[in-house]
N, CA and C atoms as an extended XYZ file, in Angstrom:
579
Properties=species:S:1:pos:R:3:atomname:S:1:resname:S:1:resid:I:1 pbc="F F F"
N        48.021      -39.506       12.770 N   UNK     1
C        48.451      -38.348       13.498 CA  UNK     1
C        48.252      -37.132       12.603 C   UNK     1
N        47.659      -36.078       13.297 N   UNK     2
C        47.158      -34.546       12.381 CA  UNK     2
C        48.648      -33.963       12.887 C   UNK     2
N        49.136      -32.856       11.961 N   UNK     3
C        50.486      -31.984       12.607 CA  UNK     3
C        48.962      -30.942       12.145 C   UNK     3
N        49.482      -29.819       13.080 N   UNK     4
C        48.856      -27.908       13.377 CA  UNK     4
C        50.020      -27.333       13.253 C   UNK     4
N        50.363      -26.343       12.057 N   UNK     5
C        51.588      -25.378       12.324 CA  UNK     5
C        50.272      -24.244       12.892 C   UNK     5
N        51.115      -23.548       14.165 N   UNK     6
C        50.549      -22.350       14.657 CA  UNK     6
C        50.953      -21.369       13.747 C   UNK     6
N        50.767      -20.330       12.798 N   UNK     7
C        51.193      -19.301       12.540 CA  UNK     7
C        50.499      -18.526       12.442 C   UNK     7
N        49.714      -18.388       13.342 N   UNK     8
C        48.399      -16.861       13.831 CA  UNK     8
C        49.472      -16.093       15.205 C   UNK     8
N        50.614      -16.784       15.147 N   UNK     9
C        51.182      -16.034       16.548 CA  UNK     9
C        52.134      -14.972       15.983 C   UNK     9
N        52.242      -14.364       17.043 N   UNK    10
C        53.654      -12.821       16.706 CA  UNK    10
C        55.019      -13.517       16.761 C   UNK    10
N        55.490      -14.919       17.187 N   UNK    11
C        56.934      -14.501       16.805 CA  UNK    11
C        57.192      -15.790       15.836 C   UNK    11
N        57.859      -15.241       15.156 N   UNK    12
C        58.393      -16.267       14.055 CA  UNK    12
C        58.481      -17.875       14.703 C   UNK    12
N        59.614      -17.830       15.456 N   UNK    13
C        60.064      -19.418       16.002 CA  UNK    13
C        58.439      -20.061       16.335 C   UNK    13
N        57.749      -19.160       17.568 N   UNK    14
C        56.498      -19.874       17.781 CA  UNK    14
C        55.481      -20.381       16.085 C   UNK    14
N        55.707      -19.850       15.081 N   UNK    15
C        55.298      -20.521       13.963 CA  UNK    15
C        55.867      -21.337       13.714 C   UNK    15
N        56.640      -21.915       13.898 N   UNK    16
C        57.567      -22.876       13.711 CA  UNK    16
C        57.498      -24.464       14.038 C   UNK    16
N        57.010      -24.241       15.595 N   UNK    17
C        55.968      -25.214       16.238 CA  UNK    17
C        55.095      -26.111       15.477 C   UNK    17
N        54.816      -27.180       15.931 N   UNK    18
C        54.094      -28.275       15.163 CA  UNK    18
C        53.143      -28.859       16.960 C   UNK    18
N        52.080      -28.960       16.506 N   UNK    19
C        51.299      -29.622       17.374 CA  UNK    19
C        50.928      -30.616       16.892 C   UNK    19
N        51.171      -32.193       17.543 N   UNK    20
C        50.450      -33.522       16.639 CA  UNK    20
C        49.216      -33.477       17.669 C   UNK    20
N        48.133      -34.028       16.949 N   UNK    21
C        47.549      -34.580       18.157 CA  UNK    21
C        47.036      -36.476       17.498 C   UNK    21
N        46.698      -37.424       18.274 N   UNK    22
C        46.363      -38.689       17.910 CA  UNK    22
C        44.755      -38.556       17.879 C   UNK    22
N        44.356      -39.290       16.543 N   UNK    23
C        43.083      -39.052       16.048 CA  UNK    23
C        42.908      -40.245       15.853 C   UNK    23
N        41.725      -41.368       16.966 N   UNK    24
C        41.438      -42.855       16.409 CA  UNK    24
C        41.208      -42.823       15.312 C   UNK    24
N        41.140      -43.829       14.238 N   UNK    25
C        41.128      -43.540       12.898 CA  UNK    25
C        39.833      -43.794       12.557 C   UNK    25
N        39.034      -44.406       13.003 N   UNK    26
C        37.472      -44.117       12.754 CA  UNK    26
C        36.669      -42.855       13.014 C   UNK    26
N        37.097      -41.791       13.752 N   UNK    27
C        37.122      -40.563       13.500 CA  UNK    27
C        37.518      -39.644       12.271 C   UNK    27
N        39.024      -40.518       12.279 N   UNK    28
C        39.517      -39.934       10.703 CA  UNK    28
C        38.742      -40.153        9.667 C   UNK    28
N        38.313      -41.774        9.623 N   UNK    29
C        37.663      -42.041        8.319 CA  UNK    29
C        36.542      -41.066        8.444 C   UNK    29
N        35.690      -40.977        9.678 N   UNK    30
C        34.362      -40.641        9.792 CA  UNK    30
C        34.612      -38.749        8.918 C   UNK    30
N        35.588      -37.983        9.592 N   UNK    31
C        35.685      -36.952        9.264 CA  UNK    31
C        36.047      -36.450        7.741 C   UNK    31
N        36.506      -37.880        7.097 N   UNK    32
C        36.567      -37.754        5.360 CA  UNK    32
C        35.405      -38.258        4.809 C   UNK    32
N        34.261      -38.588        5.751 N   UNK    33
C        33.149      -38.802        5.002 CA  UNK    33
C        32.943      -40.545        3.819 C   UNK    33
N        34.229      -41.414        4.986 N   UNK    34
C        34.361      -42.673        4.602 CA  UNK    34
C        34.090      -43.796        5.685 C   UNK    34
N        33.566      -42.715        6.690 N   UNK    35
C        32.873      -44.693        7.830 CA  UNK    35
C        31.164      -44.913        7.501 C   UNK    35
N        30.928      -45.375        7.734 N   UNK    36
C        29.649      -46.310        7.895 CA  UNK    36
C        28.720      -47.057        8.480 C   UNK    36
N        27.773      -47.060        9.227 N   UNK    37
C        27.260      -48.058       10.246 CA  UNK    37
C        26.281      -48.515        9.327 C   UNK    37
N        25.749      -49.837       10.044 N   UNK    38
C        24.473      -50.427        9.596 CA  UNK    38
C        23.847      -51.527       10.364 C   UNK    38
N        23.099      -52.192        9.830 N   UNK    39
C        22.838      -53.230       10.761 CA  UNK    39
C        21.407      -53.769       10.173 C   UNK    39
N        21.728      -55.649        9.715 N   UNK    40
C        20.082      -56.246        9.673 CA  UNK    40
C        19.658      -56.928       10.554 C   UNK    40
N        18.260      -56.688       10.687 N   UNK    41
C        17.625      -56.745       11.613 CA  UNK    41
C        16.699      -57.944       11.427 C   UNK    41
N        15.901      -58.453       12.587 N   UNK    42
C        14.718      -59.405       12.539 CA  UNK    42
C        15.466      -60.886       11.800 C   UNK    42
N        16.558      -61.099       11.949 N   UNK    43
C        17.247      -62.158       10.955 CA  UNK    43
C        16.862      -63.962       11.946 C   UNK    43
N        15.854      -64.532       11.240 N   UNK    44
C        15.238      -65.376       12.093 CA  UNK    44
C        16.066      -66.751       11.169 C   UNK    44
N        16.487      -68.070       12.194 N   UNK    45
C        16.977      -69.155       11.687 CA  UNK    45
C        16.823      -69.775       13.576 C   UNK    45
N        17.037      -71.688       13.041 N   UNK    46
C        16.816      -72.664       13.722 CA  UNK    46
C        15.896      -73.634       12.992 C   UNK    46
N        15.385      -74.676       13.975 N   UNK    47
C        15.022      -76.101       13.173 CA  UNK    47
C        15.614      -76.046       11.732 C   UNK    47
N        16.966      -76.421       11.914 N   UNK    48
C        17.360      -76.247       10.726 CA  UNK    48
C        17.944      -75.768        9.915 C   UNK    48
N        17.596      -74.135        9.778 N   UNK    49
C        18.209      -73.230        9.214 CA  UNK    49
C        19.182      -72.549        9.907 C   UNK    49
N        19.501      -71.702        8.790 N   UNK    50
C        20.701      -70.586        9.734 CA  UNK    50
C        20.298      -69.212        8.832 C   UNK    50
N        21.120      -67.665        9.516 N   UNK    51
C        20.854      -66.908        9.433 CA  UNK    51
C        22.290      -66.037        8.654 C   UNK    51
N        21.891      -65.121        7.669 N   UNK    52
C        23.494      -64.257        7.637 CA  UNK    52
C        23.360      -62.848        7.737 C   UNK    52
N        24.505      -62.637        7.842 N   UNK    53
C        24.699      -60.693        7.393 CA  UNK    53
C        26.175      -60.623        7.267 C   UNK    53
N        26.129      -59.650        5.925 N   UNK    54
C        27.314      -59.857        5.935 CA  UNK    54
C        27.444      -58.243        4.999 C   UNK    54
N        28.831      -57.870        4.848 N   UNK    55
C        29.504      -56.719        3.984 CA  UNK    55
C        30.125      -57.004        3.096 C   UNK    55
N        29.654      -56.609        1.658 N   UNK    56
C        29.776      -57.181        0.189 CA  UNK    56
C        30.448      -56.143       -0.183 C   UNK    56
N        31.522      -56.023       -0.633 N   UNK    57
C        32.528      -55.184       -1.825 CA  UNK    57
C        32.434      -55.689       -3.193 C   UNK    57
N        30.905      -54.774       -3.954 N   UNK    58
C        30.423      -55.225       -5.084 CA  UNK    58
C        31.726      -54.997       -6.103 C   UNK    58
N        31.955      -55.692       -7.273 N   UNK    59
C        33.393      -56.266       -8.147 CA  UNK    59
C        33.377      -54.696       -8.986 C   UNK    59
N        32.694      -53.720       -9.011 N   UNK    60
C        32.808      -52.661       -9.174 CA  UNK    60
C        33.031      -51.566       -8.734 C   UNK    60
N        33.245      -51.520       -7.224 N   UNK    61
C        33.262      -50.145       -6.456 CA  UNK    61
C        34.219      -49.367       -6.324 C   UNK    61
N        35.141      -49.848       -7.180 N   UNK    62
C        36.836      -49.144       -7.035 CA  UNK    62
C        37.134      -48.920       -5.195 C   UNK    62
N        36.677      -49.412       -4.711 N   UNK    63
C        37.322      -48.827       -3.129 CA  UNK    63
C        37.468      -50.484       -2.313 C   UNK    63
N        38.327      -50.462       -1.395 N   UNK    64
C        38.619      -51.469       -0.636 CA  UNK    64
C        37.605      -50.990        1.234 C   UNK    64
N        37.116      -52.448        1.414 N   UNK    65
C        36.213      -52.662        2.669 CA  UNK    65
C        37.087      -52.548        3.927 C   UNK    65
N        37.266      -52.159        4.653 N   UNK    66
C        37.938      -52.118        5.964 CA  UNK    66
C        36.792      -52.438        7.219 C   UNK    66
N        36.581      -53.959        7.790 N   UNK    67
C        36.198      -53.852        8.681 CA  UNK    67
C        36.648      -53.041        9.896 C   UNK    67
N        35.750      -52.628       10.723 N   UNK    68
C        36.316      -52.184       12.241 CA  UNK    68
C        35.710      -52.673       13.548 C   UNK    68
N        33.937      -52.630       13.133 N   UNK    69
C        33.042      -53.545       14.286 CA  UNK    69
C        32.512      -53.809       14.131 C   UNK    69
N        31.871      -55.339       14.663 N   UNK    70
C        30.831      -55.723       14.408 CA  UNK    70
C        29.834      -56.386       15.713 C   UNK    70
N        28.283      -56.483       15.574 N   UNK    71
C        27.905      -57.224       16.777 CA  UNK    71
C        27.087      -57.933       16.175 C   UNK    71
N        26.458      -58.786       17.279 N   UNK    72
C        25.465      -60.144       16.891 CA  UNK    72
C        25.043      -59.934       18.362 C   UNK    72
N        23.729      -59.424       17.976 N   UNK    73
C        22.585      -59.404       19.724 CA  UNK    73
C        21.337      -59.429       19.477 C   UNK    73
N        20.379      -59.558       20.594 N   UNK    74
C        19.265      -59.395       20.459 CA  UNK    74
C        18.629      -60.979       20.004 C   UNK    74
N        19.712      -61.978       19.995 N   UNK    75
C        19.549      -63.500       19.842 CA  UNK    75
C        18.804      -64.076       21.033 C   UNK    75
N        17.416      -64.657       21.070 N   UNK    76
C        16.495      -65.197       21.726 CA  UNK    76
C        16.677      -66.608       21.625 C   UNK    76
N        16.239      -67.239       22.563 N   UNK    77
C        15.608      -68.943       22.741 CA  UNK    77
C        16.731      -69.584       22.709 C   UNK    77
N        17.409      -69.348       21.977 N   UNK    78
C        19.100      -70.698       22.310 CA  UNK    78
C        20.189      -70.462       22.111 C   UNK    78
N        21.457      -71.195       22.585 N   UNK    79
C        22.433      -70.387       22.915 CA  UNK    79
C        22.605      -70.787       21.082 C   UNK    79
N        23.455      -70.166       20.234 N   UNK    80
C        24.227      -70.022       18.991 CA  UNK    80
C        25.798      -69.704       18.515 C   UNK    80
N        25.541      -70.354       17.374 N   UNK    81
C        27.053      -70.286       16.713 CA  UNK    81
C        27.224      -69.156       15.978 C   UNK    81
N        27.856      -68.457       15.658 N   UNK    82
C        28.404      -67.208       14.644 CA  UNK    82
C        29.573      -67.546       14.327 C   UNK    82
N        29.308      -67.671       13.192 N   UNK    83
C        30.943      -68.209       11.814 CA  UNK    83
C        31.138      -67.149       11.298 C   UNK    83
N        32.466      -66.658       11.155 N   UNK    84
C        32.861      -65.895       10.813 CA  UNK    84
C        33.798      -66.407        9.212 C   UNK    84
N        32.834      -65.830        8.209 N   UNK    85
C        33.317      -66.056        6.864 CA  UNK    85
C        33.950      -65.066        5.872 C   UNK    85
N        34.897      -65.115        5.237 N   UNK    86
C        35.760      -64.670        4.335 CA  UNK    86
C        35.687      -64.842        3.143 C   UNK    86
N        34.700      -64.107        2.433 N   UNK    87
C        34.928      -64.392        0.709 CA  UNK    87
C        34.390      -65.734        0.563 C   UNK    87
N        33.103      -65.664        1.352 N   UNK    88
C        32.742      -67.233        0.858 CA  UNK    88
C        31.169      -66.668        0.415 C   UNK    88
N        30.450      -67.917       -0.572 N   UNK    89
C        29.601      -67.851       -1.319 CA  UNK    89
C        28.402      -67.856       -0.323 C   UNK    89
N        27.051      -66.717       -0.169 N   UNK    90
C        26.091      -66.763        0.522 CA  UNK    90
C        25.111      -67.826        0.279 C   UNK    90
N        24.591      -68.581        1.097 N   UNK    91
C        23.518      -69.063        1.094 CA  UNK    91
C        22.217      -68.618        0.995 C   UNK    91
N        21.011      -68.750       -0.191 N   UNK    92
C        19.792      -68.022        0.208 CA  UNK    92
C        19.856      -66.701       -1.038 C   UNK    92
N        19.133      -65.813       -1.016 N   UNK    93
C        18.518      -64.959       -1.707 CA  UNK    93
C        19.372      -63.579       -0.637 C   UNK    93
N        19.975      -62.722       -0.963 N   UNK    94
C        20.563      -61.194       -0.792 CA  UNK    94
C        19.764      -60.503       -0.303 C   UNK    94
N        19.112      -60.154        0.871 N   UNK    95
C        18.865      -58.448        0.680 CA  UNK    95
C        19.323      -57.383        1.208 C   UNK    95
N        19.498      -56.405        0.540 N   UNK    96
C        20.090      -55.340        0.978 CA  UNK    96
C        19.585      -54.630        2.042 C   UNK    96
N        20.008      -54.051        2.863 N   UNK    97
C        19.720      -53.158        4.425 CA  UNK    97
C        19.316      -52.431        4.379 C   UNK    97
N        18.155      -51.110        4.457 N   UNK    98
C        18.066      -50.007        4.190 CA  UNK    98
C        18.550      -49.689        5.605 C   UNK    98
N        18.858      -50.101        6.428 N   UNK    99
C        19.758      -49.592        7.495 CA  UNK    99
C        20.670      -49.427        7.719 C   UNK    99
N        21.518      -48.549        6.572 N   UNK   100
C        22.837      -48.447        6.639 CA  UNK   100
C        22.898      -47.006        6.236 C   UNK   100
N        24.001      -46.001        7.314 N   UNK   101
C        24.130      -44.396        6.955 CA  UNK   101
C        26.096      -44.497        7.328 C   UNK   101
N        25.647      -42.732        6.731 N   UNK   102
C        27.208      -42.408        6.956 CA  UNK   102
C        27.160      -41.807        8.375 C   UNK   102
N        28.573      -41.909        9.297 N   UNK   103
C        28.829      -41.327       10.316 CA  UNK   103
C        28.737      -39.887       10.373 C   UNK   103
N        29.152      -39.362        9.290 N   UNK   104
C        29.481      -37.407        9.683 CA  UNK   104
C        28.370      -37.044        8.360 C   UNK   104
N        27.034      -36.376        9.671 N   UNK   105
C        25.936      -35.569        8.420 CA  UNK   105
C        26.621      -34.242        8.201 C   UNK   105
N        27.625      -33.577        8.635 N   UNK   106
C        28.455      -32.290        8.245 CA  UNK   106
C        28.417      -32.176        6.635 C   UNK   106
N        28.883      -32.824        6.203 N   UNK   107
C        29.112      -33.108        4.786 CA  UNK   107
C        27.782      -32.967        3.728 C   UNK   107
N        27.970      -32.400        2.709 N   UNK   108
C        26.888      -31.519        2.146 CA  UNK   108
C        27.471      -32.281        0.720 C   UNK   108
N        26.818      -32.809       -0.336 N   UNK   109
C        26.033      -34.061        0.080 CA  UNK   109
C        25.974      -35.367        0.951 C   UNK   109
N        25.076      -35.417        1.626 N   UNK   110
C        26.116      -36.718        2.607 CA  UNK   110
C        26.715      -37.802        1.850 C   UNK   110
N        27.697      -38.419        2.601 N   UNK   111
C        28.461      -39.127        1.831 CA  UNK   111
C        27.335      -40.794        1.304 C   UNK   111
N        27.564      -41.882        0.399 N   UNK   112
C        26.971      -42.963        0.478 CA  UNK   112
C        28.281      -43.955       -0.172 C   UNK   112
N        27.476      -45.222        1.033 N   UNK   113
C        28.811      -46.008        0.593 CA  UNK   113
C        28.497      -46.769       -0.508 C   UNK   113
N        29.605      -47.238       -0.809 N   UNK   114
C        29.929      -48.545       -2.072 CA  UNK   114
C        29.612      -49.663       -1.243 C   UNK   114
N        29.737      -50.358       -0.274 N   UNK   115
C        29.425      -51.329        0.192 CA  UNK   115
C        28.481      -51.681        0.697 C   UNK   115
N        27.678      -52.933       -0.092 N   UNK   116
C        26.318      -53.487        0.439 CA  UNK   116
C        26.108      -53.878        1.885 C   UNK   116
N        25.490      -53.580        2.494 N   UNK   117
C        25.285      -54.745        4.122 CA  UNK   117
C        23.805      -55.412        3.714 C   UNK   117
N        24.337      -57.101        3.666 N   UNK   118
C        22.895      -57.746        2.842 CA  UNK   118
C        22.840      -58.768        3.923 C   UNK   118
N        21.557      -59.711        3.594 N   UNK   119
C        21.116      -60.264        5.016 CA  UNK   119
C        20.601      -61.788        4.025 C   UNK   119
N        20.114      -62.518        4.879 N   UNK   120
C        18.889      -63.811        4.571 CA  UNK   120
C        18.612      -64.123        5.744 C   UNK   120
N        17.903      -64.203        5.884 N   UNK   121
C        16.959      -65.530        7.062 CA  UNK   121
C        16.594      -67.207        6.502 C   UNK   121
N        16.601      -68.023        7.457 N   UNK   122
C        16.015      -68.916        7.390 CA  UNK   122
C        16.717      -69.835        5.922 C   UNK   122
N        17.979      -69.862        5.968 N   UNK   123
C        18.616      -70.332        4.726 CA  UNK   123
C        18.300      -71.915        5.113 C   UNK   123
N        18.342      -72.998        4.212 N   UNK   124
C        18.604      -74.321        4.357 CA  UNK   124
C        20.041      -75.181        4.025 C   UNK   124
N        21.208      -73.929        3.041 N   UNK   125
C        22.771      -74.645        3.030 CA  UNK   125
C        23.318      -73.412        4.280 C   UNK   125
N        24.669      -74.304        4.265 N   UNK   126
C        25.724      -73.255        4.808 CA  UNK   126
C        26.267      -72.208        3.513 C   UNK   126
N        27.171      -71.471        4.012 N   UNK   127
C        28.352      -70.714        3.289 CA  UNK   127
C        28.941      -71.917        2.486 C   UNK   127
N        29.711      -71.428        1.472 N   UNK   128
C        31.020      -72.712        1.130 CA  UNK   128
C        32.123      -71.726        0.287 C   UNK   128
N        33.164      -72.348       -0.155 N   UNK   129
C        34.201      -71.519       -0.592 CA  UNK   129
C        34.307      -70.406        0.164 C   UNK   129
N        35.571      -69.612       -0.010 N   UNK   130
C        36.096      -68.451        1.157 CA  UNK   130
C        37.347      -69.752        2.386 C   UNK   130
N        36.995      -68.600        3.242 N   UNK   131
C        37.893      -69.106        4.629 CA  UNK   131
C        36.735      -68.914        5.515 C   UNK   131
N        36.170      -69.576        6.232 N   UNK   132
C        35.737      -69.621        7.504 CA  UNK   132
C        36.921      -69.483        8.747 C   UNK   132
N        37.219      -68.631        9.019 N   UNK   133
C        38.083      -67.551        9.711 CA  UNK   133
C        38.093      -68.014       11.101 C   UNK   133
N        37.102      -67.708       11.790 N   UNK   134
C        36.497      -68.163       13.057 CA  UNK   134
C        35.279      -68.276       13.832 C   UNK   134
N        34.605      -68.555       14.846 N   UNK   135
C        33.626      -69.335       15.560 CA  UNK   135
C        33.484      -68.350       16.864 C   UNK   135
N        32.675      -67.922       16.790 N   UNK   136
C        32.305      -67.789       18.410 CA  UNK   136
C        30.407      -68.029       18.996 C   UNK   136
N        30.546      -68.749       20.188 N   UNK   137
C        29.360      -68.807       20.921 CA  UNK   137
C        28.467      -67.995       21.378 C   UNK   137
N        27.593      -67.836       21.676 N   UNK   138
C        26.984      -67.084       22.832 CA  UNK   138
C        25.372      -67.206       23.360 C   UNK   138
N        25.236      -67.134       24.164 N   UNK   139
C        24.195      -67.349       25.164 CA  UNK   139
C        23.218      -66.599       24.589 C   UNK   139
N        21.636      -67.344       24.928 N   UNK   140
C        20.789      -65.917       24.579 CA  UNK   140
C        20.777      -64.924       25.612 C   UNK   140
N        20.258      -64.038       24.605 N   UNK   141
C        20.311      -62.536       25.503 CA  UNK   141
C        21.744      -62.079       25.787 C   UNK   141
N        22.536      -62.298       25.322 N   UNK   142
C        23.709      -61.851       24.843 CA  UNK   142
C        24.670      -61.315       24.117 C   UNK   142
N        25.201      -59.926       23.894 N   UNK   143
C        25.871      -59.675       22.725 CA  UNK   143
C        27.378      -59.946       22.297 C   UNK   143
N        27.244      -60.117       21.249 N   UNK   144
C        29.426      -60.536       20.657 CA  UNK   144
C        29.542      -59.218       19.926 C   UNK   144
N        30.107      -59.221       20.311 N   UNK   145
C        31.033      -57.706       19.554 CA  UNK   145
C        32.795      -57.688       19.382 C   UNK   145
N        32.929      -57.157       18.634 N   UNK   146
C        34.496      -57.353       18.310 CA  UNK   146
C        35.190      -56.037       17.479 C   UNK   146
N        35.828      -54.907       18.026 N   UNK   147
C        36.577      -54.067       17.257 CA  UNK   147
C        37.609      -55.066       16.536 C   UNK   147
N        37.537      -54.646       14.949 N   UNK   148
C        38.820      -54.805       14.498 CA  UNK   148
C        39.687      -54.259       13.675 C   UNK   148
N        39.583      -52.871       14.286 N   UNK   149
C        40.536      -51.653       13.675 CA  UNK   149
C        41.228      -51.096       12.324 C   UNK   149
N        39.533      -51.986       11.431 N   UNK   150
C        39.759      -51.919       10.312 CA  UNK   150
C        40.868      -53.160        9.806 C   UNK   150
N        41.395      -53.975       10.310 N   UNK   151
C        42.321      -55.132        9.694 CA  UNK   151
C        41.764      -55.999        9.056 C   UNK   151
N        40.797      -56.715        8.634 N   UNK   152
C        39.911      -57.239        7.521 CA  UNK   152
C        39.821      -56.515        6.680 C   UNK   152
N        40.477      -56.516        5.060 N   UNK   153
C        40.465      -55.728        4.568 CA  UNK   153
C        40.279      -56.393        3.370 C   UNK   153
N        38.985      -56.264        2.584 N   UNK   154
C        38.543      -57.134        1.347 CA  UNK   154
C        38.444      -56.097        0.228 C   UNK   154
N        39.081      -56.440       -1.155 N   UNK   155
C        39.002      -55.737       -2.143 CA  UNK   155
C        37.536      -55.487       -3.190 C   UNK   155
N        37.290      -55.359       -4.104 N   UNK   156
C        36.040      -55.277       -4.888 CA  UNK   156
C        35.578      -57.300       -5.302 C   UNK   156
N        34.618      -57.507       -5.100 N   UNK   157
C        34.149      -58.854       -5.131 CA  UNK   157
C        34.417      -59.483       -3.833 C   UNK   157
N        34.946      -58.943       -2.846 N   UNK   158
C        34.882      -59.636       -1.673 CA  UNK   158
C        33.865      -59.349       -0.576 C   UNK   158
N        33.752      -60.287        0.481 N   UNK   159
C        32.860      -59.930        1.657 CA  UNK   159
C        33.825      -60.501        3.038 C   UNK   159
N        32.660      -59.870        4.090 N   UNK   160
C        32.902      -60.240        5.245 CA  UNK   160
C        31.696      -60.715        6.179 C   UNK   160
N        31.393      -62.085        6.293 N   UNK   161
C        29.734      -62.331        6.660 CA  UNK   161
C        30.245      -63.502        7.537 C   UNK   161
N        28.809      -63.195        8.460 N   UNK   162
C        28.401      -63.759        9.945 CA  UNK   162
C        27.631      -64.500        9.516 C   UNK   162
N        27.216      -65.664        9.863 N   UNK   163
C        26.380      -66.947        9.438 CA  UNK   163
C        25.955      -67.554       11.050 C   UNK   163
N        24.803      -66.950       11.438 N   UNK   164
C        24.042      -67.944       12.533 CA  UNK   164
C        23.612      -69.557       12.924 C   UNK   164
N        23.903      -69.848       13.393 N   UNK   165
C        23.067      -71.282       13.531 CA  UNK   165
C        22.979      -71.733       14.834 C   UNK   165
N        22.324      -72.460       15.846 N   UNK   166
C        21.865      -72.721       16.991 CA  UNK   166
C        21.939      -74.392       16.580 C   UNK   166
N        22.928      -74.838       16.585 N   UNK   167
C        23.613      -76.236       16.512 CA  UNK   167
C        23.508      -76.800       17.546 C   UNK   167
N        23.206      -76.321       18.788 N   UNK   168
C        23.422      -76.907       20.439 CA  UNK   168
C        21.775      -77.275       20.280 C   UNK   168
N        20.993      -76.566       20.332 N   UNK   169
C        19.477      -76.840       19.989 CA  UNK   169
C        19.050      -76.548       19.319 C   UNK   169
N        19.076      -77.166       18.086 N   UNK   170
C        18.508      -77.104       17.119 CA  UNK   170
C        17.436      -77.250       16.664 C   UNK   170
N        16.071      -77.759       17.562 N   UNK   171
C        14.525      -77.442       17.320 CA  UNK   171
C        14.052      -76.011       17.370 C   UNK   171
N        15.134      -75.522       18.210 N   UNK   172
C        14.403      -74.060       18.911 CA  UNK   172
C        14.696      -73.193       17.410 C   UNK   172
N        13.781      -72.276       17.513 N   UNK   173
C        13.299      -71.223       16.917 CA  UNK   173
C        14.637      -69.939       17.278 C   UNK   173
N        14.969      -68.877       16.577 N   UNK   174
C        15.499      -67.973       17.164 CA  UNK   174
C        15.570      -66.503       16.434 C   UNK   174
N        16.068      -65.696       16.857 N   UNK   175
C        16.051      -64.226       15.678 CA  UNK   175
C        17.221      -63.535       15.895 C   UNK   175
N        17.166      -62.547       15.383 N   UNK   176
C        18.699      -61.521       16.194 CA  UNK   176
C        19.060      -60.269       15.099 C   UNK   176
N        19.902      -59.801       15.500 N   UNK   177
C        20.482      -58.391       14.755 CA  UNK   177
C        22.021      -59.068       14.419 C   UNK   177
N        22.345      -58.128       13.211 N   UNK   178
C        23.842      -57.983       12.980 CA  UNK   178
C        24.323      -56.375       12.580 C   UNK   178
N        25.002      -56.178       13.158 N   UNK   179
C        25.311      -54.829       12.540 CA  UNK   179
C        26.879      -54.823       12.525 C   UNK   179
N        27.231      -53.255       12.006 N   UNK   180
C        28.477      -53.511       11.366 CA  UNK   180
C        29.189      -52.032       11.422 C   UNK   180
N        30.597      -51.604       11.394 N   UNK   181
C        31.004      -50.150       11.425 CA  UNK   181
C        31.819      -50.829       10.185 C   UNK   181
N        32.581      -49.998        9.253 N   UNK   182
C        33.345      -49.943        7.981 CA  UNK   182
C        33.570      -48.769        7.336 C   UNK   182
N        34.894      -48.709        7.411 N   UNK   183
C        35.174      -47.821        5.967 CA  UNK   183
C        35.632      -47.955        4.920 C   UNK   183
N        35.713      -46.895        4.189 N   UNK   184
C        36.156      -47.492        2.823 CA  UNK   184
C        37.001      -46.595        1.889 C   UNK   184
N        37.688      -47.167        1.326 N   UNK   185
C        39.440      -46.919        0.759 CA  UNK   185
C        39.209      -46.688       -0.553 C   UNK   185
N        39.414      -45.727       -1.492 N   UNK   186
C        39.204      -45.732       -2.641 CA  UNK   186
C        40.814      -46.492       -2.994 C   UNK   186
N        40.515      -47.068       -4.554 N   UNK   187
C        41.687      -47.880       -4.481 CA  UNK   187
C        42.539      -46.937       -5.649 C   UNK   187
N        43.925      -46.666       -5.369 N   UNK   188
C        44.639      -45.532       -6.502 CA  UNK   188
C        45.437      -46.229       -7.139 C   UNK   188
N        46.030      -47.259       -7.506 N   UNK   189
C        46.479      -47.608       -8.088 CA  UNK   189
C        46.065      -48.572       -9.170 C   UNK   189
N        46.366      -47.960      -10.286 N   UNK   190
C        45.405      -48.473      -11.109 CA  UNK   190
C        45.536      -50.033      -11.530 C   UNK   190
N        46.446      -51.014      -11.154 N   UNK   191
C        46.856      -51.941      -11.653 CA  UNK   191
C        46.163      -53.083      -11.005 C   UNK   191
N        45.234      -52.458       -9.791 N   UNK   192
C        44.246      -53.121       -9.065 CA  UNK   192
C        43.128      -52.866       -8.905 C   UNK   192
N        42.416      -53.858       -9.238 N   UNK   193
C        40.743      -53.644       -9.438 CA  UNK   193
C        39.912      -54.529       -8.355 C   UNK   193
């Protein structure tokens, strides 16, 4: 919530006044020059393999990850699984997104985040260690999406990653997008790293 004291007016009491107004907070973050979008793309897995994307809070960034949204679309040829993992170890080789910006270009320098959005295709293990959190399905030609109002909230060395696999048919071939909204928390107290 923003408070406005009016005091451009002529009578005293009317300065006095407080206007709140309610500001979703991804606006807020966006307007401090702390949200984020991104999204990897072309992420191909099946016969076999599986696919990830995920948001890395490198063990140096002094700031904490706040998920808020994420989707999984643009998935062809079979219906698939999306695991939803917590601080668990990636499968495969990292790469980083060059598709990732800040929300508000107002800001002079634009802002850049601390947090990686990294990808693999075509891995041959799963995830392991972390929490595998939860599971959801979906059809091809279908998107999952999920606000979560920033409540996933991982410190420096943690992540938050989506892991594909097409377990129902597993010969078929498949591809897809992941993308992602986040902001990010510088951390002030120094007794946490």
């Amino acid at each position: 919530m923003i408070e406005i004291t009016n005091c451009n007016s002529k009578s005293k009491d009317e300065c006095n006044l407080l206007k709140t107004v309610d500001v979703p907070i991804e606006l807020y973050k966006s307007l401090q020059g702390k949200y984020f979008v991104g999204y990897a793309d072309n992420l191909t897995f099946g016969q076999g393999t599986g696919a990830w994307g995920r948001l890395y809070n490198p063990k140096n960034s002094r700031v904490n990850l706040h998920v808020n949204v994420w989707t999984v679309s643009d998935i062809s040829e079979s219906p698939y699984r999306a695991e939803f993992w917590f601080n668990a170890v990636a499968p495969g080789i990292p790469v980083d997104s060059d598709s990732v910006t800040t929300s508000n270009f107002v800001i002079n320098p634009l802002p850049v985040p601390k947090i990686k959005l990294q990808s693999a295709s075509d891995v041959t293990e799963d995830p392991y260690g972390g929490v595998e959190a939860f599971i959801r399905i979906g059809q091809p030609g279908t998107t999952l999406v999920e606000t979560e109002n920033g409540k996933f909230i991982f410190p420096p060395g943690g992540s938050f990653m989506i892991f594909l696999s097409n377990q129902e048919k597993p010969e078929l071939r498949a591809s897809g997008r992941i993308a992602f909204g986040w902001w990010e928390e510088e951390i002030t107290n120094p007794c946490i790293s």
